[in-house]
C-alpha positions in Angstrom: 64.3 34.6 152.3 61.4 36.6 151.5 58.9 34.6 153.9 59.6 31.7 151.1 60.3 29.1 153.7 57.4 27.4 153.1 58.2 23.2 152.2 59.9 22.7 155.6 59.5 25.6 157.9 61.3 25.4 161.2 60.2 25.3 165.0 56.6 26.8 166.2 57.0 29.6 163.4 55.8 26.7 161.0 52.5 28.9 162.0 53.5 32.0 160.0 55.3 30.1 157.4 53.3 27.0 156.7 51.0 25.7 160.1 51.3 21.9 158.4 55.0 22.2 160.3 53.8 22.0 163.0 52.6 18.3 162.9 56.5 17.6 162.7 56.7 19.1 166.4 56.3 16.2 169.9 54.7 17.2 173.2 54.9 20.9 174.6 56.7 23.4 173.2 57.6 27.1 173.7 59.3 29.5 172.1 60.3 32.8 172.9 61.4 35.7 170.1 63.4 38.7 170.0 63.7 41.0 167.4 66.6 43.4 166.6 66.1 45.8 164.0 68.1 49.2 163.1 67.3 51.8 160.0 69.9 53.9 158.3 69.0 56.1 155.7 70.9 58.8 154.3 69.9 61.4 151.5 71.9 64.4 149.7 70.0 66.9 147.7 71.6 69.0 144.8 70.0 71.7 142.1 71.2 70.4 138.3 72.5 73.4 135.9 70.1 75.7 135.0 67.7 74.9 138.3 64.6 77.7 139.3 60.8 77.3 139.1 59.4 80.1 136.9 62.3 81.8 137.4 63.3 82.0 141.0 66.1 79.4 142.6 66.7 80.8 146.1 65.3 77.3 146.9 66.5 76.9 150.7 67.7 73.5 150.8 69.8 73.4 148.0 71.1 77.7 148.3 73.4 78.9 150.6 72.4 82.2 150.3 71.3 84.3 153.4 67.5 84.0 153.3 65.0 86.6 152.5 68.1 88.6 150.8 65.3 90.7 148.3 67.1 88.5 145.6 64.8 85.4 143.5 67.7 83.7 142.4 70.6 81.7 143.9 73.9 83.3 143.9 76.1 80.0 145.3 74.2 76.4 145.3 75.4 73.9 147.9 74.3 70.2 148.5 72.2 69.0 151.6 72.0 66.0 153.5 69.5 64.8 155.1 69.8 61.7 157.4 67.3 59.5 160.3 67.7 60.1 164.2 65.6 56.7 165.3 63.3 54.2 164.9 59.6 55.5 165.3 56.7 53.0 166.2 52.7 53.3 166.4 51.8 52.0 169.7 48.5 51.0 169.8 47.1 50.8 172.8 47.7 54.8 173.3 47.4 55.7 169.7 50.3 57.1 169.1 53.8 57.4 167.3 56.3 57.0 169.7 60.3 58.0 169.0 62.7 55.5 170.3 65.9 56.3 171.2 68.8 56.8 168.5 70.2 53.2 168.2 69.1 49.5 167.5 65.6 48.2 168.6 65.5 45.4 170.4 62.1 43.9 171.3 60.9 41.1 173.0 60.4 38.3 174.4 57.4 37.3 172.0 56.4 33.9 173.2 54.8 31.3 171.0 53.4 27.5 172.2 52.4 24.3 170.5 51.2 21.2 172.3 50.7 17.4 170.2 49.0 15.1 172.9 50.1 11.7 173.2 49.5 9.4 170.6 47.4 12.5 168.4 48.3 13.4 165.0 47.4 16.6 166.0 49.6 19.7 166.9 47.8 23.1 168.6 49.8 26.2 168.8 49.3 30.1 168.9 52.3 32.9 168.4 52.3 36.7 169.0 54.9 37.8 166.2 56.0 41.1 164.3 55.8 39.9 160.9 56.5 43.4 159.7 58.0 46.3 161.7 59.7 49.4 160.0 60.0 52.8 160.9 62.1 56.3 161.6 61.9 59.5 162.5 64.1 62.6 161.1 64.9 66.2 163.2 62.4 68.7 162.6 64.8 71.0 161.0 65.7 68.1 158.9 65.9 68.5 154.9 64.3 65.1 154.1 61.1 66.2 156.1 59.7 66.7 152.8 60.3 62.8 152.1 58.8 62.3 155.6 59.4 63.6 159.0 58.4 60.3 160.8 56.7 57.2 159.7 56.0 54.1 161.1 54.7 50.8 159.6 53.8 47.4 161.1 52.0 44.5 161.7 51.6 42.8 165.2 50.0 39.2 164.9 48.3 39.0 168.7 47.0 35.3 168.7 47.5 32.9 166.0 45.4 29.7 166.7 46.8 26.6 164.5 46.7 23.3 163.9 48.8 20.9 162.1 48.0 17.4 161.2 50.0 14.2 160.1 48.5 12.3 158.1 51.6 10.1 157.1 55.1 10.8 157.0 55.5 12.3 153.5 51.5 14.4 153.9 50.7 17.1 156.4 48.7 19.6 156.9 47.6 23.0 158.6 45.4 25.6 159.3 46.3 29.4 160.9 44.0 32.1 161.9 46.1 35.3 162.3 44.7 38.2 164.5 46.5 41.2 164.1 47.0 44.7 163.8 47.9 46.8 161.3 49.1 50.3 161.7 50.9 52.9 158.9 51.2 56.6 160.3 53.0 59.2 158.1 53.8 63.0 159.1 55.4 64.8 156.3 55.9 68.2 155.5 54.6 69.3 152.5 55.5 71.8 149.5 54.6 72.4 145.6 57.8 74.0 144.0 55.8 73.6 140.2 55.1 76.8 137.5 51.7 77.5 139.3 53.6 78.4 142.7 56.1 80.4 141.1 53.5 82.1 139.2 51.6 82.8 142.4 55.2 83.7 144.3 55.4 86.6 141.5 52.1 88.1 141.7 52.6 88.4 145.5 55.8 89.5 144.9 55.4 92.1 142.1 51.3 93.0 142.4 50.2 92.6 146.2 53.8 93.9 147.6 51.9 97.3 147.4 48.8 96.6 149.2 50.3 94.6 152.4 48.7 94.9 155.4 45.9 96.5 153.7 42.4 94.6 153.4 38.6 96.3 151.9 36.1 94.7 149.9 36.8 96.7 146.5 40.1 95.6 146.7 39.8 92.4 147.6 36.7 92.4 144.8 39.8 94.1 142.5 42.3 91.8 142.8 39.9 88.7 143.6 41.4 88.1 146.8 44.6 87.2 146.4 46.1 89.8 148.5 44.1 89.0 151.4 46.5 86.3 152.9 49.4 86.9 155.7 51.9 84.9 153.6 51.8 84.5 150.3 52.5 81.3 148.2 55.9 80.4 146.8 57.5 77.1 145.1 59.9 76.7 148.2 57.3 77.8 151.0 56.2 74.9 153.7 52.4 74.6 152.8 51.4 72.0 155.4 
């Protein structure tokens, strides 16, 4: 619901939810969590009539033209999908983004404790808890790279000391300190099909075509360098 269970939040979790729940709770308790979580995400990727970026359309993804043909424009457009392998998570004890295998996650047991001592109106308790977990990774050949190769975002809540307290039946209340960690990793592939690309694509194209593989200071002081590079810019190129 949105983490909106907050009037009368059930078991140990009162902790996350609202700690004063856990005054509600007798003796010792513990709790142990698992969490099951899968992502599906699909994509499909189409040019609209009239598609090209200063004039040129054989943009790869959506043209099923042979590539590198000589020609700027698309001849037959096609659509692409684009589609998630797994579930990707930052581990961070190694520091890393780690691909699970293609299926369901299914984590745990992540235990949780509370203790009231006889005759107290206190409650103690402490959770380790994945309020937030999300994440996937795509094939490297992938389409939707663009949109993000892998990513991986969560929250793991380590220790959680509480404390709930009753003061009557209808009044209680509670305190949490959460101590977490936090972690959002992203690689994405990245390219800039605007005017200023497709600008750049044709003077590479129709000005330094003539002087590849060719490299002195009066030409580079000619043509202000633009020449110089092993592969020039485009609108459709991979750029980092």
């Amino acid at each position: 619901m949105g983490h909106a269970v907050t009037a009368d939040p059930p078991g140990i979790m009162a902790i996350h939810f609202n700690p004063a729940g856990l005054a509600k709770l007798d003796g010792r308790r513990v709790e142990l969590q698992f969490v099951g979580a899968d992502f599906q995400l699909e994509s499909e990727f189409s040019a609209p009539p009239g598609y090209n970026v200063f004039g040129f359309s054989d943009d790869p993804i959506v043209c099923s033209d042979a590539p590198d043909d000589g020609v700027d424009y698309c001849r037959e457009f096609k659509s692409a999908t684009s589609t998630v392998e797994g579930i990707s998570l930052y581990v961070p004890f190694i520091n890393d983004t780690v691909d699970l295998p293609p299926g369901p996650l299914i984590a745990g047991p992540l235990p949780s404790f509370s203790i009231r001592p006889a005759g107290s109106k206190f409650t103690f308790g402490t959770a380790t808890y994945l309020p937030l977990a999300a994440g996937f990774y795509r094939d490297e050949d992938d389409v939707g790279n663009y949109m993000g190769e892998r990513m991986a975002l969560e929250r793991i809540t380590y220790l959680s000391p509480s404390v709930g307290y009753r003061v009557n039946d209808e009044l209680m209340l509670g305190a949490s300190i959460g101590m977490s960690f936090q972690a959002i990793a992203l690689e994405q592939d990245f390219r800039a099909p605007n005017e200023l690309l497709g600008f750049a694509r044709t003077l590479d194209e129709s000005i330094c075509a003539p002087f590849q593989g060719e490299s002195n200071i009066a030409l580079d002081l000619i043509l202000f360098g633009i020449c110089r590079p092993e592969e020039g810019l485009g609108p459709f190129k991979n750029l980092a």
